[in-house]
SEMIRO-481764 format. One record per residue: residue in three letters; z, x, y of N, C-alpha, C in turn; residue number from 1. Coordinates in steps of 0.2 Angstrom, whole numbers, plus 2048, in hexadecimal, padded with zeros to 3 digits. Atoms other than C-alpha are relative to their C-alpha. Last residue first. Layout:
<sites>
  res  n.w  n.u  n.v  ca.w  ca.u  ca.v  c.w  c.u  c.v    n
  ala    Z    X    Y     Z     X     Y    Z    X    Y  NUM
...
</sites>
This chain:
<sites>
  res  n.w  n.u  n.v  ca.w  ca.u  ca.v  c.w  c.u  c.v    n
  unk  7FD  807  7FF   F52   CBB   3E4  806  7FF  7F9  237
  unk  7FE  801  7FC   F4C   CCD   3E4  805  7F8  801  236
  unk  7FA  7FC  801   F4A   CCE   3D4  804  800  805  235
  unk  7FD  806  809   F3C   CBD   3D3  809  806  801  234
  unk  7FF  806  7FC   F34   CC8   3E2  806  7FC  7FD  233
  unk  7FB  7FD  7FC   F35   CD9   3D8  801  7FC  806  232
  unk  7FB  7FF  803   F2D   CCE   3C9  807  803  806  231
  unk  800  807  802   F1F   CC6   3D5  807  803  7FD  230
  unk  7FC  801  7F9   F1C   CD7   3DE  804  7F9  7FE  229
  unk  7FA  7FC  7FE   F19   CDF   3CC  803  7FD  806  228
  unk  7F7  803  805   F10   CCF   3C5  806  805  803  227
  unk  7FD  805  7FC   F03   CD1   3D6  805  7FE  7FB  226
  unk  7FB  800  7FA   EFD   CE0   3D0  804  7FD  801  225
  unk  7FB  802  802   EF3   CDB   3C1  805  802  806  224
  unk  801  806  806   EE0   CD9   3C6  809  7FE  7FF  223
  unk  803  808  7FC   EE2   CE1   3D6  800  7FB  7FB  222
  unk  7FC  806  7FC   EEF   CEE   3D1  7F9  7FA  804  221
  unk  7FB  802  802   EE5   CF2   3C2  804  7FC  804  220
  unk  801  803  804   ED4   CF6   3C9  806  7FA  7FD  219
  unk  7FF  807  7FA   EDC   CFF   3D7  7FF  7FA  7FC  218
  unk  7FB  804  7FD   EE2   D09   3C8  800  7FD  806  217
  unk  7FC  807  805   ED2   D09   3BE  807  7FF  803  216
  unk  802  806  802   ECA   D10   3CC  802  7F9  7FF  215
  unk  7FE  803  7FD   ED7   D1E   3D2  7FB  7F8  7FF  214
  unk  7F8  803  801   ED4   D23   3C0  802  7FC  807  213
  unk  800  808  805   EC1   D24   3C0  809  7FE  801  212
  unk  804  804  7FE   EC1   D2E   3D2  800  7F9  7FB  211
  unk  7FB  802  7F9   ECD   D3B   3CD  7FE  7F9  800  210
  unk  7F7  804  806   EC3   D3B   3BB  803  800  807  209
  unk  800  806  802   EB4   D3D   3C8  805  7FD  7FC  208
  unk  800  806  7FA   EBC   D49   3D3  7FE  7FC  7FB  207
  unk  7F7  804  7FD   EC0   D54   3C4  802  7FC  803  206
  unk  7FC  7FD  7FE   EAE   D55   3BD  804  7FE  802  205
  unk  7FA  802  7FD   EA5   D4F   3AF  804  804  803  204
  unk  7F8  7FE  800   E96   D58   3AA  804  7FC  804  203
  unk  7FE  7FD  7FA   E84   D50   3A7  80A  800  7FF  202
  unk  7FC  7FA  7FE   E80   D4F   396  802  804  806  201
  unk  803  7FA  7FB   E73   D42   398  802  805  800  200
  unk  808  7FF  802   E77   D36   388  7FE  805  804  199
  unk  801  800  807   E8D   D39   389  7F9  7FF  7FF  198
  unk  7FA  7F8  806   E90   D40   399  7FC  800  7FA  197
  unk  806  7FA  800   E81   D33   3A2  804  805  800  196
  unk  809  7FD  802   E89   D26   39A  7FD  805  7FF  195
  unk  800  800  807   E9B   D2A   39F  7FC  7FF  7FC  194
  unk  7FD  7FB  801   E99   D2B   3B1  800  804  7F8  193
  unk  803  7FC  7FF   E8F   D1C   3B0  800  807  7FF  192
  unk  805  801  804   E9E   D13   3AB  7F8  805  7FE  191
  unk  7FE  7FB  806   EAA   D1A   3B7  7FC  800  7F9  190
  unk  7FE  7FC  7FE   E9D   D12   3C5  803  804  7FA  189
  unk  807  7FE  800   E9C   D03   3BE  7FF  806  7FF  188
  unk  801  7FD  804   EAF   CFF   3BF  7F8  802  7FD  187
  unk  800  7F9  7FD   EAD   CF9   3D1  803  804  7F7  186
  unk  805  7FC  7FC   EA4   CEA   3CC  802  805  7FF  185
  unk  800  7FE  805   EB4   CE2   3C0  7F8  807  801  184
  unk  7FC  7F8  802   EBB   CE0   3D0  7FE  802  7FB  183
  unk  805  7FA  7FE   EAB   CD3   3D4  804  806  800  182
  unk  805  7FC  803   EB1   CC9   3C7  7FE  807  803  181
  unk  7FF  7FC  804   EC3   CC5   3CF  7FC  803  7FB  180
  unk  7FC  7FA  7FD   EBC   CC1   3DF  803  804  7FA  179
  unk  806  7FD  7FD   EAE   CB4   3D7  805  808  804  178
  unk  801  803  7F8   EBA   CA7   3CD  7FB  80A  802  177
  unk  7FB  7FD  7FD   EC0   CAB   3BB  7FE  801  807  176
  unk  7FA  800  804   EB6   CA0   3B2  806  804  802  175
  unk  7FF  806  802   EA6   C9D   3BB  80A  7FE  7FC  174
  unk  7FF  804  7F6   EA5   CAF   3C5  802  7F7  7FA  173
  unk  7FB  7FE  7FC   EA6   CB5   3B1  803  7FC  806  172
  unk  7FB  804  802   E99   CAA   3AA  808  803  802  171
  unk  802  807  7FC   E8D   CB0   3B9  806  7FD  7FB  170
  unk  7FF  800  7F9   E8F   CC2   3B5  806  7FA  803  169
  unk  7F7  7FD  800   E91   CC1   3A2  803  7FD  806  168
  unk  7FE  807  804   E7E   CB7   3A6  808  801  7FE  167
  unk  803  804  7FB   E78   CC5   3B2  804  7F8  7FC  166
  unk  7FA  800  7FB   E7E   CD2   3A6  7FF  7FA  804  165
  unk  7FA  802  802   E75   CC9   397  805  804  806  164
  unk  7FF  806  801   E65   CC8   3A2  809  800  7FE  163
  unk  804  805  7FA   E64   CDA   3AC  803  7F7  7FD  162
  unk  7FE  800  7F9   E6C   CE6   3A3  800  7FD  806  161
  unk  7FA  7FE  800   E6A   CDF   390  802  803  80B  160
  unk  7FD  803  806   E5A   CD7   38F  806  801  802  159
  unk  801  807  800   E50   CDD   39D  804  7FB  7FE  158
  unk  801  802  7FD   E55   CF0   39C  801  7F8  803  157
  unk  7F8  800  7FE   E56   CF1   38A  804  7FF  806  156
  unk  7FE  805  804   E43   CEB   388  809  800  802  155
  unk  803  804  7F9   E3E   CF9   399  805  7F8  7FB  154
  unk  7FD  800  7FB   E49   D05   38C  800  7FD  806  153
  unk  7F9  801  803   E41   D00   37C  803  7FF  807  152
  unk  7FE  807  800   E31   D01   386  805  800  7FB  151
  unk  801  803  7FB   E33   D13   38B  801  7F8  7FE  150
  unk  7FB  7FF  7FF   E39   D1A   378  801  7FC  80B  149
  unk  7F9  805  803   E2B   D12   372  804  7FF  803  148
  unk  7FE  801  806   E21   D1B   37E  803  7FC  7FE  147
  unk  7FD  800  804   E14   D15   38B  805  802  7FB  146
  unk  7FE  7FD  7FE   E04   D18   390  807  802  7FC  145
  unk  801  800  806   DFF   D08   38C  800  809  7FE  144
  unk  7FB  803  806   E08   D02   39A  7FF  804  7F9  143
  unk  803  7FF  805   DFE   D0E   3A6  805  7FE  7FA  142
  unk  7FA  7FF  805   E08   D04   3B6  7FA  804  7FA  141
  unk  803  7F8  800   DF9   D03   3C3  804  801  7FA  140
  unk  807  7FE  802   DFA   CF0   3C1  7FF  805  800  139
  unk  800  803  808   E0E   CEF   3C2  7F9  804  7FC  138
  unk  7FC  7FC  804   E0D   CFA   3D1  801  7FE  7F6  137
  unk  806  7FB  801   DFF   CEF   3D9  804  806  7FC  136
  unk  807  802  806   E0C   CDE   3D6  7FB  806  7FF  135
  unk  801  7FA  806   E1C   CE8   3DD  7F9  7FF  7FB  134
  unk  7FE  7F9  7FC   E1F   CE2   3EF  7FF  805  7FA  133
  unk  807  7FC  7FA   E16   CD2   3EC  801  806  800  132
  unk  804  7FE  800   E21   CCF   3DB  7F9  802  806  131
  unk  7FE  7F7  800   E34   CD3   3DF  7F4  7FE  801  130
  unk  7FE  7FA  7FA   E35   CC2   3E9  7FC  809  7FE  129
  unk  804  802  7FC   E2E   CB6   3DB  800  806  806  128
  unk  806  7FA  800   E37   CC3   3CF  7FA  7FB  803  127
  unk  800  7FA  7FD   E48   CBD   3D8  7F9  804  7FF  126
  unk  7FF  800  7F7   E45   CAB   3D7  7FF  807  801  125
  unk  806  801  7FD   E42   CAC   3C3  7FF  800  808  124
  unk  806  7FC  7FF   E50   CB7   3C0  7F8  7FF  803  123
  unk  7FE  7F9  7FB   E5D   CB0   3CB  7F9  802  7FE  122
  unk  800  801  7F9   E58   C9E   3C3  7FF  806  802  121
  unk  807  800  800   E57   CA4   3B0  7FE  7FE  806  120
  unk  804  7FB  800   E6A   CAA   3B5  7F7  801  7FE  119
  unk  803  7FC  7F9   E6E   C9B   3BC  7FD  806  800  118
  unk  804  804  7FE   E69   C91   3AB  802  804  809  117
  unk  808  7FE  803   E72   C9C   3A0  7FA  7FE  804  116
  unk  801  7F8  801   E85   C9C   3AA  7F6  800  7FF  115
  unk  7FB  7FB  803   E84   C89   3AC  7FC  808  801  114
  unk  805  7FE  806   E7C   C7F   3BB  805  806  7FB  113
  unk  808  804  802   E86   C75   3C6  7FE  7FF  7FA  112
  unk  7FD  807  804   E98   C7C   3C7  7F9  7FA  801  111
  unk  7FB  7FF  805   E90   C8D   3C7  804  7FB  7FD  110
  unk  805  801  805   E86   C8B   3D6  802  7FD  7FB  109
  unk  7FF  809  7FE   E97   C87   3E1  7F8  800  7FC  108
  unk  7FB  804  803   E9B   C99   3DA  7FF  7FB  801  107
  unk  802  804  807   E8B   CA1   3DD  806  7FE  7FE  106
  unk  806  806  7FE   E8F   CA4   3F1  7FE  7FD  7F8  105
  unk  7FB  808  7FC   E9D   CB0   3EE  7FC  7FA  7FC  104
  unk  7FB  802  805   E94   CBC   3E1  803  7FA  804  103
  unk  802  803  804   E85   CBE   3EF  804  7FD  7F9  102
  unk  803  806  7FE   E8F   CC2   3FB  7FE  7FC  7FC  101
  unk  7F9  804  801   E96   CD0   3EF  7FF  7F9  805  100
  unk  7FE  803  805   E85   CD5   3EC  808  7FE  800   99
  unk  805  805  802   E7D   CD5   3FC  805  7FF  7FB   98
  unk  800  806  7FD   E8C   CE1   400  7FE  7FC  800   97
  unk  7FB  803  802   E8A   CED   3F3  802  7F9  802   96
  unk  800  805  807   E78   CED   3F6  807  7FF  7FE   95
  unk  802  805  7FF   E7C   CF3   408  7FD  7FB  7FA   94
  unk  7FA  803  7FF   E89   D00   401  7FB  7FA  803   93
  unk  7FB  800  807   E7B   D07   3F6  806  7FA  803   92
  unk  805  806  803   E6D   D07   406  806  7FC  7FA   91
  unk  800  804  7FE   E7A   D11   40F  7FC  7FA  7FE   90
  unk  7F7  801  7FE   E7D   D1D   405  800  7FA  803   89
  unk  7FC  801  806   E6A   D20   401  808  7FB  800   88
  unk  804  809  803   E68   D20   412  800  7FE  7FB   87
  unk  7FD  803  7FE   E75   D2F   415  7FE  7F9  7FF   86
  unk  7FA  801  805   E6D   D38   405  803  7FB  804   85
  unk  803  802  806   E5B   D39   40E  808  7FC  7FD   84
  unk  802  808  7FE   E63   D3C   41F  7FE  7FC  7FA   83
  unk  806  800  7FE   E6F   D4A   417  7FD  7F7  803   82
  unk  801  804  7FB   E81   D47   416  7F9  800  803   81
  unk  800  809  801   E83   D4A   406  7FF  7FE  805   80
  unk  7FD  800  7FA   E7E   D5D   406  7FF  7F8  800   79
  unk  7F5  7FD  7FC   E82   D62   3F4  7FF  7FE  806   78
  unk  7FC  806  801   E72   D58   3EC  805  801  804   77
  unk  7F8  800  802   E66   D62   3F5  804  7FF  7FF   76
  unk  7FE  7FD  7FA   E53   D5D   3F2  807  803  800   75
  unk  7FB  804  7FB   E4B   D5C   3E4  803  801  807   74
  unk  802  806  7F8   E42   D68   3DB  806  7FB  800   73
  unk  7FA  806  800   E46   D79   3D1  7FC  7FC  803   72
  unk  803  803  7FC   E39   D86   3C9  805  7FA  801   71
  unk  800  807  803   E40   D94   3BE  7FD  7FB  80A   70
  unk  7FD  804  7F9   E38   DA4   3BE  802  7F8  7FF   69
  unk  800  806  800   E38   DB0   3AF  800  7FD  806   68
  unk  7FD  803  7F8   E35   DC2   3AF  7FD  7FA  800   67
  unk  800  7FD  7F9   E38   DC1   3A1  7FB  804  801   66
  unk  803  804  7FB   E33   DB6   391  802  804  807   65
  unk  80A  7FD  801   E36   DC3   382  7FD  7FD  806   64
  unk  803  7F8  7FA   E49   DC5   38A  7F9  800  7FF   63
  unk  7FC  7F8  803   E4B   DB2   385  800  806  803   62
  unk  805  7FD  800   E4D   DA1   391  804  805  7F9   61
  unk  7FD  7FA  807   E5A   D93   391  7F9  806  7FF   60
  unk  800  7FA  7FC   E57   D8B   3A3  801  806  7FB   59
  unk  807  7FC  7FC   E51   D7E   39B  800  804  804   58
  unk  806  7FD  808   E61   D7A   391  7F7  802  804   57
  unk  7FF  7FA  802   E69   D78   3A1  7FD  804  7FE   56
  unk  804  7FC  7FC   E61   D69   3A6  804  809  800   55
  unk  807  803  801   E65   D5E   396  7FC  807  806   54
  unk  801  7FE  808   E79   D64   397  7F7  801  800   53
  unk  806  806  804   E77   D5D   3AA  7FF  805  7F8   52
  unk  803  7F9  807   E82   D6C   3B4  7FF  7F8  7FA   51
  unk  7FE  806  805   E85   D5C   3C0  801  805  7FC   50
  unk  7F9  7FF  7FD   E7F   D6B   3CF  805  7FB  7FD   49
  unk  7FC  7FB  7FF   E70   D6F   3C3  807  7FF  803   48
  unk  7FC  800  807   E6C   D5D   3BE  805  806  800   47
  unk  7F9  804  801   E6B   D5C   3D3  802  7FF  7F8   46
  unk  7F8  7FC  7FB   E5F   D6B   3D5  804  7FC  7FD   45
  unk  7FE  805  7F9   E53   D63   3C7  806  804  801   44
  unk  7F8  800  800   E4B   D71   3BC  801  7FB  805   43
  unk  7FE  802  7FC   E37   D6F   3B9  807  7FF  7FF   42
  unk  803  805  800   E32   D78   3AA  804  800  808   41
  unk  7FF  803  804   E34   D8B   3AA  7FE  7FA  802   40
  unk  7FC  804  7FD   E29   D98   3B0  804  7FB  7FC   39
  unk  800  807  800   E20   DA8   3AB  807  7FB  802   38
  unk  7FA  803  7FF   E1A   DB7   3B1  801  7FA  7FF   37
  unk  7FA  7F9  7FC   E0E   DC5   3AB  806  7FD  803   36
  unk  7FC  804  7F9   E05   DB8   3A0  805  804  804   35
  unk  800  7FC  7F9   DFB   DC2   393  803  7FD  805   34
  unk  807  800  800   DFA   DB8   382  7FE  802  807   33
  unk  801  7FC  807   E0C   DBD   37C  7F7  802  801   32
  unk  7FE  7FB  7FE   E13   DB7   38E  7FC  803  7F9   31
  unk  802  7FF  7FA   E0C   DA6   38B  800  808  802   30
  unk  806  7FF  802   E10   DA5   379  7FD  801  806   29
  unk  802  7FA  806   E21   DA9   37E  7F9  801  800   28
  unk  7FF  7FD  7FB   E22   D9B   38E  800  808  7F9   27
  unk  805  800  7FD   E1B   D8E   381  800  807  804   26
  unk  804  7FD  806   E2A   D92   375  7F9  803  803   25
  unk  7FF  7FB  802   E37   D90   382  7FB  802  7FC   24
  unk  7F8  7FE  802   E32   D82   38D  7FE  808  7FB   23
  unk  800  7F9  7FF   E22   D80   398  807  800  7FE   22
  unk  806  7F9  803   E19   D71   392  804  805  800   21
  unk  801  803  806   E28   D60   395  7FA  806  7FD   20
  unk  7FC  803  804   E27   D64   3A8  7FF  7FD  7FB   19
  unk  804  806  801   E19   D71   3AE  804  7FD  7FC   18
  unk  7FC  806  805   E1E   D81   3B5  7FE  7FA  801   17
  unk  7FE  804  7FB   E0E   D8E   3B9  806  7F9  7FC   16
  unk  7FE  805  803   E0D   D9C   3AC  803  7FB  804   15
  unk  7F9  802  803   E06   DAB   3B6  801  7FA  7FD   14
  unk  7FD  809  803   DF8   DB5   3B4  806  7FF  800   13
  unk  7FF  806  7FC   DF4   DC2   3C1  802  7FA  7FD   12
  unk  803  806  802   DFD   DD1   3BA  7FD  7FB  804   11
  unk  806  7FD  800   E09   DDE   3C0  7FB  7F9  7F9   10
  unk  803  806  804   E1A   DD6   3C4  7F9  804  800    9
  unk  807  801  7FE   E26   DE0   3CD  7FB  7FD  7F9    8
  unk  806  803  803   E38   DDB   3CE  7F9  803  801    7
  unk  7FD  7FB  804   E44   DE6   3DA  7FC  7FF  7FA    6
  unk  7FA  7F9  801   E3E   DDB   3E9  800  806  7FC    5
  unk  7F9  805  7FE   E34   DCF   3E3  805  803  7FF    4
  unk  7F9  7FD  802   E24   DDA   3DE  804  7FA  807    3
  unk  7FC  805  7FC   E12   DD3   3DC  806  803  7FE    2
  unk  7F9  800  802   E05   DDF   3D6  805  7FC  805    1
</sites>
């Protein structure tokens, strides 16, 4: 007998958790055909401290399944300052800055070659770079493996996130110069935020609406600021 505290547990079988096997129904017929304790699937800590719609609902048991255990991983999310989390942090603001460098510098491209033709540039050059460092990852990949719903995702990826942004990108910097594109960068961010509300069902919280509005009004005064000093210059005189 196993007792957990106040809990005692009398059995040896338990119902080990197993992501995408161990939901509500499984965890019945587990318990129906002798299981003394059963588990849920894998829960992520950080869907939990997002309350993740998605990662809820797997915490959803009945009374027929107790005593239940639920099974967490990750690490965790609420101490930001960890060393894991600090690197992170610091990797994010070092691509920032490659990429704002690298918006400069494609402007004197730009009066070369057009939008289409840099971006079949970027990407052949860059999958010269990506492939030593990923050619045995490609190979192991069990492509065939595969869902639908995966290669749609890899095709959406390529297509739409990767080429057509790459090529908005680049006709952007071309047409309205490389400082007023790369403010369109820091709207990414509230976008995200709103994706993964509306397909992941993770919660919106109050910092982030904080967070999206001082956004869109730094947003603002950078892009239109300069008419109010301009008018209250103009008033002045």
């Amino acid at each position: 007998m196993l007792r957990i505290k106040n809990l005692a547990i009398t059995g040896p079988l338990f119902l080990a958790p197993m992501a995408g096997y161990t939901d509500s129904p499984f965890r019945r017929i587990a318990r129906r055909n002798g299981a003394s304790c059963v588990f849920t699937e894998l829960v992520s800590a950080e869907g939990l401290v997002r309350a993740s719609r998605k990662t809820l609902e797997l915490l959803q048991f009945t009374e027929e399944e107790r005593p239940i255990g639920i099974q967490l991983f990750g690490g965790a999310p609420e101490i930001a300052l960890s060393n894991r989390a600090l690197k992170g942090n610091l990797m994010i603001l070092a691509g920032n800055f490659f990429w704002a460098v690298y918006t400069v510098f494609t402007k004197p491209y730009l009066e070369k070659y057009s939008p289409l033709k840099l971006t079949a540039l970027t990407m052949a050059i860059g999958t010269l770079f990506y492939l030593p460092i990923t050619f045995r990852d490609v190979l192991r990949q069990p492509w065939g493996s595969l869902s639908a719903r995966g290669w749609a995702a890899l095709l959406f990826s390529a297509v739409f996130a990767i080429a057509l942004s790459y090529f908005i990108w680049y006709s952007s910097v071309r047409r309205i110069g490389n400082t007023k594109t790369g403010i369109f960068g820091n709207i990414t961010p509230v976008f995200t935020v709103f994706f993964a509300h509306l397909f992941l069902g993770e919660r919106v919280t109050i910092p982030e609406v904080a967070g999206a509005v001082i956004i869109f009004l730094g947003f603002y005064l950078t892009r239109f600021g300069y008419r109010w000093f301009e008018t209250r210059k103009s008033g002045l005189l």
